[in-house]
C-alpha positions as CSV (number, residue, x, y, z in Angstrom):
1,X,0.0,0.0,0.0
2,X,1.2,3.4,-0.4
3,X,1.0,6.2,1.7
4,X,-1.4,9.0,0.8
5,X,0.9,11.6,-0.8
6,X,1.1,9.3,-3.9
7,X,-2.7,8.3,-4.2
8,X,-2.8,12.3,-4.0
9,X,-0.4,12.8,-6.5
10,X,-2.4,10.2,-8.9
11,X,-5.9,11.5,-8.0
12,X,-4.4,15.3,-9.0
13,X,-3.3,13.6,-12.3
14,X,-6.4,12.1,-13.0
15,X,-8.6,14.9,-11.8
16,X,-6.7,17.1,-14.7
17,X,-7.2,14.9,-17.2
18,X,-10.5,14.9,-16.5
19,X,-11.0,18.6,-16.2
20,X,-8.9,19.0,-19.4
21,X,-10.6,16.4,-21.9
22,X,-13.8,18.1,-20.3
23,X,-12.4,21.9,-21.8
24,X,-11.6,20.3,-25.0
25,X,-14.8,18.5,-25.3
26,X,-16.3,22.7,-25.8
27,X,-13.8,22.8,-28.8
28,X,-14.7,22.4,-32.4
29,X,-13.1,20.0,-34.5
30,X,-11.2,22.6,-36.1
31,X,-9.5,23.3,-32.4
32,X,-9.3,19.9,-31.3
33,X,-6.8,19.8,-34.6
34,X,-4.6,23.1,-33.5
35,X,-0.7,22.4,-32.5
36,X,2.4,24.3,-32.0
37,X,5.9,24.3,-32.6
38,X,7.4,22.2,-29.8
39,X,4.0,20.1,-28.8
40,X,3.6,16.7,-29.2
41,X,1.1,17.2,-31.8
42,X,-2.5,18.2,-31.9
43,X,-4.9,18.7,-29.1
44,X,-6.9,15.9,-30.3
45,X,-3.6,13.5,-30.2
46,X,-1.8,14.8,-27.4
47,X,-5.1,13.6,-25.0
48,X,-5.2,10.4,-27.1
49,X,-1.8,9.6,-26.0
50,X,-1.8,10.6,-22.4
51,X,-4.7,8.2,-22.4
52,X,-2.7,5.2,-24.0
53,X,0.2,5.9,-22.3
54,X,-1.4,5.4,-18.9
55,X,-3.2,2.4,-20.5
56,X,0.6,0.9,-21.3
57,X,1.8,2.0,-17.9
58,X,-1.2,0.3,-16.0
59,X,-0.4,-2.7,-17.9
60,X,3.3,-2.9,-17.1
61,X,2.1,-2.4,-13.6
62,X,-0.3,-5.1,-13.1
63,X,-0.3,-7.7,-16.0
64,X,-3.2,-6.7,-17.2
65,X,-5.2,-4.8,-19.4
66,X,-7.5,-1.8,-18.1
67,X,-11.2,-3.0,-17.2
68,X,-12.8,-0.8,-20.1
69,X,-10.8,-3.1,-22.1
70,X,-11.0,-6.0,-20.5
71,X,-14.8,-6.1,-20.5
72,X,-15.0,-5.5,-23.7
73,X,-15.6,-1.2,-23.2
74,X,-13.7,-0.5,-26.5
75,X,-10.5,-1.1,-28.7
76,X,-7.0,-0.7,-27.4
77,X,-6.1,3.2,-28.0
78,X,-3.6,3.1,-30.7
79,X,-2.1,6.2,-32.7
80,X,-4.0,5.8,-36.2
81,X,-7.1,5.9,-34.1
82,X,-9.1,9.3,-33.4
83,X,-10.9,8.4,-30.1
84,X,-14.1,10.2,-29.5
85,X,-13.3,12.5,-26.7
86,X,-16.6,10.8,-24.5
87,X,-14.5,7.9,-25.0
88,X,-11.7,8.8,-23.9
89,X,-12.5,10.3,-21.2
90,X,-14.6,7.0,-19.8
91,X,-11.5,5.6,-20.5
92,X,-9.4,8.1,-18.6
93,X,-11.5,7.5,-15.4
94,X,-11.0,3.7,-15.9
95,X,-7.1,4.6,-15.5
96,X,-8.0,6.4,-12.7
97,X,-10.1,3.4,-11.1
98,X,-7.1,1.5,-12.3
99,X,-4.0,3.3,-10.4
100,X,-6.2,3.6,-7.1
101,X,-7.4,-0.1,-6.9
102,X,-3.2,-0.9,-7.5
103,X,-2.1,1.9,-4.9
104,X,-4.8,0.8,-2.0
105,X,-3.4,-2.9,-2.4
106,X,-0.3,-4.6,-1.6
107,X,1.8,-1.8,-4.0
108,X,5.9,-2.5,-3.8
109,X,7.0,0.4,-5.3
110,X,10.8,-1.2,-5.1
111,X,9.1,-4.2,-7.1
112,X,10.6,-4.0,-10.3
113,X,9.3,-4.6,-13.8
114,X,9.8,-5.8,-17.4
115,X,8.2,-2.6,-20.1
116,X,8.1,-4.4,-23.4
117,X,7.9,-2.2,-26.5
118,X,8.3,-3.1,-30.0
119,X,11.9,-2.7,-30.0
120,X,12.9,-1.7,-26.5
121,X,12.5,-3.4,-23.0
122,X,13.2,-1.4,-19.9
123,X,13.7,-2.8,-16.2
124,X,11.8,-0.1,-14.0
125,X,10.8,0.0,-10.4
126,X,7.0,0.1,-9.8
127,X,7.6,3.3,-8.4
128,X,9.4,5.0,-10.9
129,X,6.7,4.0,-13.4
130,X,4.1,5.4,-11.2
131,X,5.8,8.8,-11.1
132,X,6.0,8.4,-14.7
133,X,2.7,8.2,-15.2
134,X,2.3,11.8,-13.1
135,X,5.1,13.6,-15.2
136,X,3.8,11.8,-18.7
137,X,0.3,13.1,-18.2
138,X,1.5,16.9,-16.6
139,X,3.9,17.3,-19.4
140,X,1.4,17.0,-22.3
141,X,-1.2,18.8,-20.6
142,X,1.0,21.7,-20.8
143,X,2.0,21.1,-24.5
144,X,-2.4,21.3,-24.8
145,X,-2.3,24.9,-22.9
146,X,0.7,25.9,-25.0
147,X,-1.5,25.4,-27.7
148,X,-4.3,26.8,-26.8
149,X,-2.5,29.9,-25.6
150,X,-0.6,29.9,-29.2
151,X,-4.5,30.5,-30.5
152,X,-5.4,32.9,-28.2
153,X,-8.1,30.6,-26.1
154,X,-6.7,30.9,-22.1
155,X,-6.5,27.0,-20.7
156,X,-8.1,25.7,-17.8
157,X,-6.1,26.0,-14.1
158,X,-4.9,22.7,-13.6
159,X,-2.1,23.0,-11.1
160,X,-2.3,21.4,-8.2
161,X,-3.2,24.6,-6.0
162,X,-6.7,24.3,-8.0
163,X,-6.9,20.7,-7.7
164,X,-6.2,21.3,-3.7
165,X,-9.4,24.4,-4.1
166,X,-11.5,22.1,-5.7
167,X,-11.3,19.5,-2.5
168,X,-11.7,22.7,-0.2
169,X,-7.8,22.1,1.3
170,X,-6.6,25.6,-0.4
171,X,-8.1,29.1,0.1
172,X,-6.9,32.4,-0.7
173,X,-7.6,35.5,0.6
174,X,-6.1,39.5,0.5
175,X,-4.2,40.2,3.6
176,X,-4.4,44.1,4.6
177,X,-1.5,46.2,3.5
């Protein structure tokens, strides 16, 4: 099990994503297919692939594919593939579900792992990964406000001192001068 800073850390992470595929879901197509130099790619892709990512690191985590796969809730998320954004965001909470189920068991984050990809294989501790999985998603979501700022549309807040408002554990207020 591990202590309550990391389930924090996760729940900020997947509180964002939610927040953020919920901004974009206002968009038009036409938006959702903005980028800008030094982005991953477009809006529509970048949340795509913070998606699968997760999907991939959940898997190297725990053997498994996520449930919405599993039972049969939709494809794997691959990069040809232009997920509705309902979709992916179902999909996003399933990560979510995922990452909490693994962190409220018997979570080793010494444990380590074999990450397969097509022409790589990594040895990583299980806590590594999970702190992947935080930067991963935190990094693209800001390559998705760079864009959107490059276009002139202001991004949601999605730093943790909004996250911590949201849950009622930060306030702000004027002090007298």
């Amino acid at each position: 099990m591990s202590d309550g800073s990391l389930l924090r850390a996760i729940r900020h992470n997947c509180w964002a994503n939610d927040q953020l595929i919920e901004f974009c879901s206002r968009l038009s197509p036409e938006q959702l297919a903005w980028t800008a130099k030094g982005t991953y790619g477009d809006i529509h892709s970048t949340l795509r692939h913070i998606v699968a990512a997760e999907h991939g690191y959940l898997f190297t985590l725990t053997g498994h594919r996520p449930p919405i796969e599993e039972t049969g809730g939709g494809r794997a998320l691959s990069p040809e593939w232009v997920a509705p954004l309902e979709e992916l965001r179902d999909r996003a909470r399933s990560n979510r579900e995922h990452m909490e189920t693994l962190l409220a068991g018997d979570f080793d984050p010494a444990r380590m792992l074999e990450r397969r990809r097509p022409k790589e294989l990594t040895i990583v501790s299980a806590g590594v990964l999970v702190a992947q999985f935080i930067h991963h998603g935190s990094d693209h979501r800001a390559h998705i406000g760079t864009i959107l700022g490059a276009h002139g549309v202001e991004p949601p807040d999605l730093d943790v001192w909004s996250y911590g408002s949201t849950l009622g554990e930060v306030t702000w207020s004027e002090l007298p001068t």
